[in-house]
C-alpha positions in Angstrom: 0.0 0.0 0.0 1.2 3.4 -1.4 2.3 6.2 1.2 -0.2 8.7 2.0 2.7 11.1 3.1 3.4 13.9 1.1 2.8 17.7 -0.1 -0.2 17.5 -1.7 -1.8 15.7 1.4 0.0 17.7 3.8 -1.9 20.7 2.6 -5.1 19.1 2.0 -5.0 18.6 6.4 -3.9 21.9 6.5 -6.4 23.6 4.8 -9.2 21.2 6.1 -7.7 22.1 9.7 -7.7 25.5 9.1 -11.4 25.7 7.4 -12.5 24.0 10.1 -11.1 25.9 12.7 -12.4 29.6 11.4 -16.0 28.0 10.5 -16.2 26.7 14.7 -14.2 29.4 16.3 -17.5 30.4 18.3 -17.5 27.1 19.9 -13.6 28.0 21.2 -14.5 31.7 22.1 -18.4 31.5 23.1 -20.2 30.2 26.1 -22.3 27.5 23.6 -23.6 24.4 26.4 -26.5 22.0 26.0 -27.8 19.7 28.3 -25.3 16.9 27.6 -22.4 19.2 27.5 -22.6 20.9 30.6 -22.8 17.5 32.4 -19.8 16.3 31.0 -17.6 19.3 30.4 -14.5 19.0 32.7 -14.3 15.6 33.6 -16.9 12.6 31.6 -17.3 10.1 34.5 -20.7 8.6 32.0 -18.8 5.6 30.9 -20.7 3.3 32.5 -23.7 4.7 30.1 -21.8 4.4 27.3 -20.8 1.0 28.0 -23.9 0.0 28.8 -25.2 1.5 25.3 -22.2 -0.8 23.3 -19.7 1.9 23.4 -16.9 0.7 25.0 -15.0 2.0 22.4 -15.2 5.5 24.0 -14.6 4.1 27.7 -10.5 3.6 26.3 -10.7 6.8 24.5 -11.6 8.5 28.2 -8.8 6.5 29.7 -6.0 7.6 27.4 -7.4 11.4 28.3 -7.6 10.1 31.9 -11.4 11.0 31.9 -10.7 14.7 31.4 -13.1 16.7 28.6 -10.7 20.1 28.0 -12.9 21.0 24.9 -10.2 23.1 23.2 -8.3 20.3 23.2 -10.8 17.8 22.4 -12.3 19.8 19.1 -8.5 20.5 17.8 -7.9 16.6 17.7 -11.1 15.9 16.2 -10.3 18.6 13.4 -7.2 16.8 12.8 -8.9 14.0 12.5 -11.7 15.4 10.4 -8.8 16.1 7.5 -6.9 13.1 8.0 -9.9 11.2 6.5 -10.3 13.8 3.6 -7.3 12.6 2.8 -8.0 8.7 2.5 -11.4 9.4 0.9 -9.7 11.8 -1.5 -7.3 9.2 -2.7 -10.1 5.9 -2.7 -12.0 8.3 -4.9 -9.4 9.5 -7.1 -9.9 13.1 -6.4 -7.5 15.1 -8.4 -9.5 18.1 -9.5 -8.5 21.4 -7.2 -11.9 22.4 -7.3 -13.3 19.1 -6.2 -11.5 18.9 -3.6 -11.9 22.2 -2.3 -15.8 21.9 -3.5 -15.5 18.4 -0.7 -13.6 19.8 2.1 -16.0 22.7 2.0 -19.1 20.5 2.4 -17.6 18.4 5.1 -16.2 21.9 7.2 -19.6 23.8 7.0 -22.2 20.9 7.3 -24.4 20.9 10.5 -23.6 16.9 11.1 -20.2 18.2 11.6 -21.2 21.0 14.0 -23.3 18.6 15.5 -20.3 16.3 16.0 -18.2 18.7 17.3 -20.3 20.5 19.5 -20.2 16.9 22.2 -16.9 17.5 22.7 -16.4 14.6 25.1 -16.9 12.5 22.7 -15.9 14.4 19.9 -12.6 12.6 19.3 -14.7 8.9 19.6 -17.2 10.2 17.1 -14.4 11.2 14.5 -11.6 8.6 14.8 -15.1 6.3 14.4 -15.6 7.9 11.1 -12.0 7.8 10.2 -12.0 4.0 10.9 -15.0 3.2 9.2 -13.5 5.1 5.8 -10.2 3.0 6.1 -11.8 -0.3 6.6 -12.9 0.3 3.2 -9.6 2.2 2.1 -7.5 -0.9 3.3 -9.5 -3.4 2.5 -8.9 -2.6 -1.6 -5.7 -0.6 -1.3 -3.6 -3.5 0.3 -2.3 -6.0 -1.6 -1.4 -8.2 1.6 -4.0 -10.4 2.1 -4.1 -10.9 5.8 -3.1 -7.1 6.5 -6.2 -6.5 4.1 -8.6 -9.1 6.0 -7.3 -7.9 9.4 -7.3 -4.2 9.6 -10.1 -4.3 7.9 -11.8 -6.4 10.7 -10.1 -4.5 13.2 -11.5 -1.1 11.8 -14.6 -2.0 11.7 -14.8 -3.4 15.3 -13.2 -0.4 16.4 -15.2 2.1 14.6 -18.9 0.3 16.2 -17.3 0.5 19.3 -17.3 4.4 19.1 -21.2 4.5 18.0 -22.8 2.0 16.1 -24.5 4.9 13.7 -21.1 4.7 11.8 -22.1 1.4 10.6 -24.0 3.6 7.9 -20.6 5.2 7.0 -19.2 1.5 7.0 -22.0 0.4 4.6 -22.1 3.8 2.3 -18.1 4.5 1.6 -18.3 0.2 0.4 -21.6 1.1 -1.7 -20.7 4.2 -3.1 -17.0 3.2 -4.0 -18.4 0.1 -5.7 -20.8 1.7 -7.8 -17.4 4.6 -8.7 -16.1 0.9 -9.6 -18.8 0.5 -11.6 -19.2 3.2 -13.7 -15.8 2.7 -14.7 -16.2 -0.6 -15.3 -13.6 -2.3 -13.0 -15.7 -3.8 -10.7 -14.9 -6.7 -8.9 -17.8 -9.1 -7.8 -15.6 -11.4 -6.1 -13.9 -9.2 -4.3 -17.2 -7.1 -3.3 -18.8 -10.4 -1.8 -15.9 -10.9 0.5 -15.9 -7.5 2.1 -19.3 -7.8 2.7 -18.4 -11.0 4.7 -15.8 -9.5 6.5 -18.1 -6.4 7.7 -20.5 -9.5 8.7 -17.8 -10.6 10.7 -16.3 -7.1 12.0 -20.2 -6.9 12.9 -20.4 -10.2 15.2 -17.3 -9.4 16.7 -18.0 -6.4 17.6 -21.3 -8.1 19.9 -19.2 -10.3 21.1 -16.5 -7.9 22.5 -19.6 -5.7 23.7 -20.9 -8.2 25.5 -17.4 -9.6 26.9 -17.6 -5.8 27.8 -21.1 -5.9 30.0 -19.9 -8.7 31.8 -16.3 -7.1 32.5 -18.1 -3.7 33.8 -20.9 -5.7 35.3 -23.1 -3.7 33.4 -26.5 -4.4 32.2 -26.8 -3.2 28.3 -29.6 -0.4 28.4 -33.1 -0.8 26.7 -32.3 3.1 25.3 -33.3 3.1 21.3 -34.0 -0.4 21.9 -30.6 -1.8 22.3 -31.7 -4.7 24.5 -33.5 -6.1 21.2 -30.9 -6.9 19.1 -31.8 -10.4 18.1 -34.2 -12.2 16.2 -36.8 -9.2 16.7 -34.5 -7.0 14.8 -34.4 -9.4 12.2 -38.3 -9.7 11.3 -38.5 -6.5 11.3 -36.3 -5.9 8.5 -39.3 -5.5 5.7 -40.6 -2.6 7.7 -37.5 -0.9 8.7 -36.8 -0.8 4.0 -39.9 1.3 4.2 -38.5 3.5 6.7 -35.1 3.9 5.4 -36.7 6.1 2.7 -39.2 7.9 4.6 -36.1 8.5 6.9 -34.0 10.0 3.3 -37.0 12.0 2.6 -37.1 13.2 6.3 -33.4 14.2 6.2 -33.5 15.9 2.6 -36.7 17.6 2.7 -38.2 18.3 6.1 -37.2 20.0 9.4 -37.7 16.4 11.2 -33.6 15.8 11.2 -31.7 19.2 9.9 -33.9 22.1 9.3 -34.7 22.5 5.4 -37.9 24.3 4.5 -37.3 28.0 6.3 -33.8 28.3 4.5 -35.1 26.3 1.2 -32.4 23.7 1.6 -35.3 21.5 0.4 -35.4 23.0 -2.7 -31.8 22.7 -3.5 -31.9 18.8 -2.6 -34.4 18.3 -5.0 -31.6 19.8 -7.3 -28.8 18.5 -6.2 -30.2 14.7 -6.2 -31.6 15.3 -9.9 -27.9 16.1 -10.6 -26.8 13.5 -9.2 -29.1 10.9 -10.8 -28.0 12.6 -14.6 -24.5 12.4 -13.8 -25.2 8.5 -13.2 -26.9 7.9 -16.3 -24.7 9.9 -17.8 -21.5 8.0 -16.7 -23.6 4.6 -17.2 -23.8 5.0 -21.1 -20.8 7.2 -21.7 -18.7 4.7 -20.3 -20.5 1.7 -22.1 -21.9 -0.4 -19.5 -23.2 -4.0 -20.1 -27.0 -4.5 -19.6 -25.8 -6.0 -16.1 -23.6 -3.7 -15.0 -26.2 -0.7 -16.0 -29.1 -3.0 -13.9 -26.9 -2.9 -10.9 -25.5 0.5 -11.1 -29.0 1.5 -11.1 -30.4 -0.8 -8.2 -27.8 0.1 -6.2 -28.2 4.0 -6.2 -31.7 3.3 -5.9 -31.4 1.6 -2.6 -28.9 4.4 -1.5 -31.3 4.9 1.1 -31.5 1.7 2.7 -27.3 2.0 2.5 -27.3 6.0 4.6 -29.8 4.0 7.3 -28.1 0.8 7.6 -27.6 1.2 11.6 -31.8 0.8 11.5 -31.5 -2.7 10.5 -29.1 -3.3 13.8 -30.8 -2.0 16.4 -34.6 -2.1 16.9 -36.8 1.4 17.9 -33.5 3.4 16.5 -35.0 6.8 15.5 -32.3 8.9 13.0 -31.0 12.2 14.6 -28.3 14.4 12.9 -25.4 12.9 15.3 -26.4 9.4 14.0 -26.7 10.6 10.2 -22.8 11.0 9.5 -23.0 8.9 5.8 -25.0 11.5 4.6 -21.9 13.2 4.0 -20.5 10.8 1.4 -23.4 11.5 -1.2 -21.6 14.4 -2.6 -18.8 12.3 -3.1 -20.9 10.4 -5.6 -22.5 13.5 -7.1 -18.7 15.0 -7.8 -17.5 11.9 -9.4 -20.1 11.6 -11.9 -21.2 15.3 -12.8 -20.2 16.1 -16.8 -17.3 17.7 -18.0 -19.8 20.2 -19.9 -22.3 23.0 -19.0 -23.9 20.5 -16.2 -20.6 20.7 -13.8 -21.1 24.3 -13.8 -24.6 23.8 -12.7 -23.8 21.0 -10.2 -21.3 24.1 -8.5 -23.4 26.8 -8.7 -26.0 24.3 -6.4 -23.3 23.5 -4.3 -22.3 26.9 -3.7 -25.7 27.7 -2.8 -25.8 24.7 -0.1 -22.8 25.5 1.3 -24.1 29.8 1.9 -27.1 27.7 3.8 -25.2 25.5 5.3 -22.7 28.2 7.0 -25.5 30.2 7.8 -26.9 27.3 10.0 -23.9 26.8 11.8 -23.3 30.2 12.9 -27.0 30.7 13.4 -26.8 27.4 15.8 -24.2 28.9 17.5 -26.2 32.3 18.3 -28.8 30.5 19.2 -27.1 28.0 21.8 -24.9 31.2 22.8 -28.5 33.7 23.6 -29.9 30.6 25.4 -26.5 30.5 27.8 -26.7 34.4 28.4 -30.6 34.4 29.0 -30.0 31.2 31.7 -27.0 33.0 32.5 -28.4 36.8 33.1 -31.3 35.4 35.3 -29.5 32.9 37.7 -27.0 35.6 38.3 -30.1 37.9 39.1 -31.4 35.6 41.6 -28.1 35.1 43.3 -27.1 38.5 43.9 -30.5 39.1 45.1 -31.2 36.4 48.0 -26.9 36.3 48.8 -27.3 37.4 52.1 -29.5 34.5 53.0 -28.3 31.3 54.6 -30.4 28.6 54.0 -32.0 29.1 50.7 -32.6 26.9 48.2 -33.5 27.0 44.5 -35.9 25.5 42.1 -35.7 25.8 38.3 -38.8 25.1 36.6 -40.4 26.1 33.3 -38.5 26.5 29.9 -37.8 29.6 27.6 -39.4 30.0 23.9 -36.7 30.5 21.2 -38.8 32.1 18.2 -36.3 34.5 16.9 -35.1 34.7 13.3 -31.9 33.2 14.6 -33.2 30.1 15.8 -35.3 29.8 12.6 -32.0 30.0 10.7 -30.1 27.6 12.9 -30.1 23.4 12.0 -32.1 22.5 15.1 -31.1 19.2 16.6 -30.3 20.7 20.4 -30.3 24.4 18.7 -33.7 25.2 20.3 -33.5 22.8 23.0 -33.0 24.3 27.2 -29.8 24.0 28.8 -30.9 22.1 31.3 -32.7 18.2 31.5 -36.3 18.2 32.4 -36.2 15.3 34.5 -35.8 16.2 38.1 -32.2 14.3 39.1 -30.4 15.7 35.5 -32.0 19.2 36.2 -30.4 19.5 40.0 -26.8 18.2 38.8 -27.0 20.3 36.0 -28.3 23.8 37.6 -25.5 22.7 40.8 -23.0 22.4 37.5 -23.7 25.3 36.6 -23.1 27.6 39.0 -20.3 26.0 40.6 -18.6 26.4 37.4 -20.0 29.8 36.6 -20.1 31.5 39.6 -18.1 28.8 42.2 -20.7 28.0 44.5 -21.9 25.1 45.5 -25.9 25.9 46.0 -28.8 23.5 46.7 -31.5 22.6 44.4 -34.7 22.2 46.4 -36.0 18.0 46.9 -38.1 16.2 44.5 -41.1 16.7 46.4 -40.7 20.5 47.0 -39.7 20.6 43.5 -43.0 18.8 42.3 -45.2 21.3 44.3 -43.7 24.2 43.1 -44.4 23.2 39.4 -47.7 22.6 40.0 -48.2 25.7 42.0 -49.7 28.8 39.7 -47.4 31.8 39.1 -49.8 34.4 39.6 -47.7 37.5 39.3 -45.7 35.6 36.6 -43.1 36.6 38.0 -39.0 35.5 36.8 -37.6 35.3 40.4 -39.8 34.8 43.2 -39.4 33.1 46.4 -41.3 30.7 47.9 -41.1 29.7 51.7 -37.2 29.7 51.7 -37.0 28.1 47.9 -35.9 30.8 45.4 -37.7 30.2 42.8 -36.6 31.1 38.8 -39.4 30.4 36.4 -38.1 30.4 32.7 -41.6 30.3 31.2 -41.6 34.4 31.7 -38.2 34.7 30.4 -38.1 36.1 26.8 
C-alpha cells in the first residue's frame, strides 16, 4: 500500500484544519452548552452509560485522556482527525481536481452533522476517529495487496469504529456502496472481491457483539433498553421489511423536512431536490458514456436506488433506533458520488453553482446554531445571576428551576435544530439538579442546593400568579423560565 505522506496531502489537512477551525471558532471563544455538554464538560465520569449503550470504544478513549473533557483540546484533535480522513477518501475516490476537492472539504467543514459532532466535545474525538475508521476499513480493504493485512485491519477497523457508535455502521456500509458503484461506472468492478468485504463487515459486525458483550460482563453492566438496544436479536431481524420502508421515509425526512436538519425556512429542500436530480444525470450519464453492459447498468442503477436503505443501515441493527443528525454522518459521502459523476460540460457548472448555494445555507446554519445555543446561555446566565445576587445574604436558601424559555427569533429559525432550540438544562428532576449545581459551581463557584423532589414537584404545579421570573417561595428561590423572553 502506497504512502499517504506527502505535499499535496500535507496541505489538503492543512487547509481542512484551518477551514474548520475559522468555520467553529464560536464554539472556542463563546459560552455554547447544551444539556449533555454541561454535564460532562471537565471531567466525563458517563462511561458506565456508554458502556452499557455498546460503546466501549469511548470508555479507552476517556482512559488515554484520563477521563478529562478540555474542549479546546478535544475539538483540535477531532479537526485533525476530520482532515486526516479527507485525505483517505480523496485518494479511494481518485480526487484530483483542485476544485473538487476544495468543493468536498468545504461540504464536510460547513455541514451541520459536523457542527453537530463537534459541538459533544467529550466524545468528539470517539465520534471522529469512528468515522476515520469506518473510511479506512474500506480504504484498506482494496488498497492493500497483503492479504491478511487487508482481512485484518479491515476487521479491526470496523470493530473499532462500532465501538465508538454504532451509527457509523452507515458510514461503513455507504463509503463500500458508493465506492463500488465509482467501480462501476468505470467498469472495473470486482464481484468477487465485493462479496468478500461484505463478509468481512458480517464478521467485524459479530465481533464487535461479542466484545460488547465480553464488555457488560467485565463492567458488570446491564446493556440499556435506550433506542431499543436490548433487542438486538431475532426481533430485529423480522423487522427488516418494515424498517426498507423507513429507510426512505427517513432519506425523505433528512432531505426535505425540518424532522432531522432544518430544510424548508432556509429552502435547503429546494436545492436537494436539485442537487439529487444532478446526481441521478451524472449517473446515467457515466452509465452510457462509459459503455456499460446491460448487467452492469441494472446494478449500477439498483444500487443507487437503494442508497437509502445503504445511509440508514444502523436501523437494521438496532430495533426502535429513531435517526438524529449525530447518527446521520454517511450523509456526508453523497456528494462524493455526485462529484464523481457530474459532466465535464455546462452541467458541472450547474452542479457548483447548487453546491455553492448549499454550502451559503449551510454556514449560515452553523453560525446561526451557535447564536442561538450562545442567547440561550446568556438568557440562563443573566437570570440565575439575578437571583443570586438578590437572596446572597440569606443562609439557607434553596433554589428551584422550573419552566423552559421560547426561542422564536429569526436566529433560531435559521439555525439546524437538533439541540439548537432545545433548554440548557434536562427536564427530569435528578439531571435538572446536577445540572443547575454544574452550573453555578462552574459559573459562579458556588456550591448551591437545588430544592427535593417533592418541593420541586409542588412548586411546578403551583400557579405563578404574578408571573413573576424570580420569586421566592417559603425559603426556595424560585426562577421560572416560562416568563423569560
Amino acid at each position: 500500500m502506497k504512502s499517504l505522506i506527502n505535499k499535496r496531502n500535507l496541505l489538503i489537512i492543512l487547509i481542512t484544519f484551518i477551514l474548520l477551525f475559522l468555520t467553529h471558532l464560536p464554539l472556542m471563544t463563546k459560552n455554547i452548552l447544551s444539556a449533555d455538554i454541561l454535564l460532562n464538560n471537565g471531567f466525563y465520569n458517563g462511561y458506565s452509560w456508554e458502556i452499557s449503550l455498546g460503546r466501549f470504544g469511548l470508555y479507552v478513549i476517556g482512559l488515554l485522556k484520563c477521563f478529562l473533557t478540555i474542549p479546546h483540546i478535544d475539538i483540535l484533535i477531532s479537526y485533525f482527525i476530520i482532515s486526516i480522513s479527507l485525505v483517505i477518501l480523496f485518494d479511494l475516490f481518485s480526487f484530483r481536481k483542485k476544485e473538487d476537492i476544495i468543493l468536498y472539504i468545504l461540504i464536510i467543514c460547513l455541514n451541520p452533522i459536523t457542527s453537530a459532532t463537534i459541538l459533544f466535545n467529550y466524545c468528539s474525538i470517539g465520534y471522529t476517529l469512528a468515522f476515520l475508521c469506518s473510511i479506512l476499513s474500506v480504504y484498506i480493504y482494496y488498497k492493500e495487496e497483503n492479504k491478511i493485512k487487508k482481512y485484518l485491519f479491515s476487521l479491526i477497523l470496523i470493530v473499532v469504529a462500532l465501538s465508538m457508535y454504532q451509527a457509523y455502521l452507515s458510514v461503513i456500509v455507504t463509503t463500500f456502496i458508493i465506492y463500488n458503484i465509482k467501480l462501476l461506472l468505470e467498469k472495473k468492478k470486482n464481484f468477487k472481491l465485493s462479496l468478500k468485504y461484505i463478509l468481512t463487515l458480517l464478521i467485524g459486525v459479530l465481533l464487535y457483539f461479542i466484545i460488547m458483550k465480553i464488555s457488560l460482563l467485565v463492567f458488570h453492566v446491564n446493556i440499556s433498553n435506550y433506542s431499543g438496544a436490548d433487542k438486538i436479536g431475532l426481533q430485529t431481524l423480522l423487522s427488516i421489511p418494515k424498517k426498507i420502508g423507513l429507510s426512505y421515509k427517513l432519506f425523505y425526512e433528512y432531505y426535505f423536512t425540518d424532522k432531522i436538519v432544518k430544510n424548508i425556512y432556509i429552502k435547503n429542500n429546494i436545492l436537494n431536490i436539485f442537487l439529487l436530480i444532478l446526481l441521478i444525470i451524472g449517473v446515467v450519464f457515466k452509465i452510457f458514456k462509459n459503455n456499460l453492459s446491460q448487467k452492469e447498468k441494472i446494478l449500477t442503477l439498483l444500487l443507487v436506488l437503494a442508497l437509502p436503505i445503504f445511509l440508514n443501515s444502523i436501523i437494521f441493527t438496532i430495533n426502535d433506533t429513531k435517526l438524529q443528525l449525530l447518527m446521520s454522518a454517511s450523509y456526508l459521502l453523497v456528494p462524493l458520488l455526485l462529484i464523481t459523476t457530474i459532466p465535464e460540460n455546462k452541467m458541472k457548472y450547474l452542479s457548483i453553482i447548487v453546491i455553492i448555494l448549499f454550502l451559503r445555507n449551510n454556514l449560515i446554519q452553523t453560525q446561526a446554531t451557535y447564536l442561538s445555543l450562545e442567547n440561550t446561555f446568556n438568557k440562563y446566565n443573566t437570570v440565575i445571576t439575578s437571583a443570586i445576587k438578590e437572596n446572597i445574604n440569606y443562609q439557607n436558601y434553596k433554589f428551584a428551576l422550573i419552566g423552559s424559555t421560547k426561542n422564536e427569533t429569526e436566529i433560531n429559525k435559521l439555525n439546524y435544530g437538533f439541540i439548537s432550540d432545545d433548554a440548557i438544562f434536562w427536564e427530569e428532576y435528578n439531571l435538572k439538579k446536577l445540572g443547575f449545581e454544574r452550573f453555578c459551581y462552574e459559573y459562579y463557584g458556588l456550591n448551591l442546593t437545588f430544592v427535593s423532589e417533592e418541593d420541586y414537584d409542588k412548586i411546578k404545579q403551583r400557579e405563578n400568579k404574578n408571573q413573576e421570573i424570580i420569586y421566592t417561595y417559603d425559603d426556595i428561590i424560585v426562577i421560572d423560565l416560562s416568563y423569560l423572553h
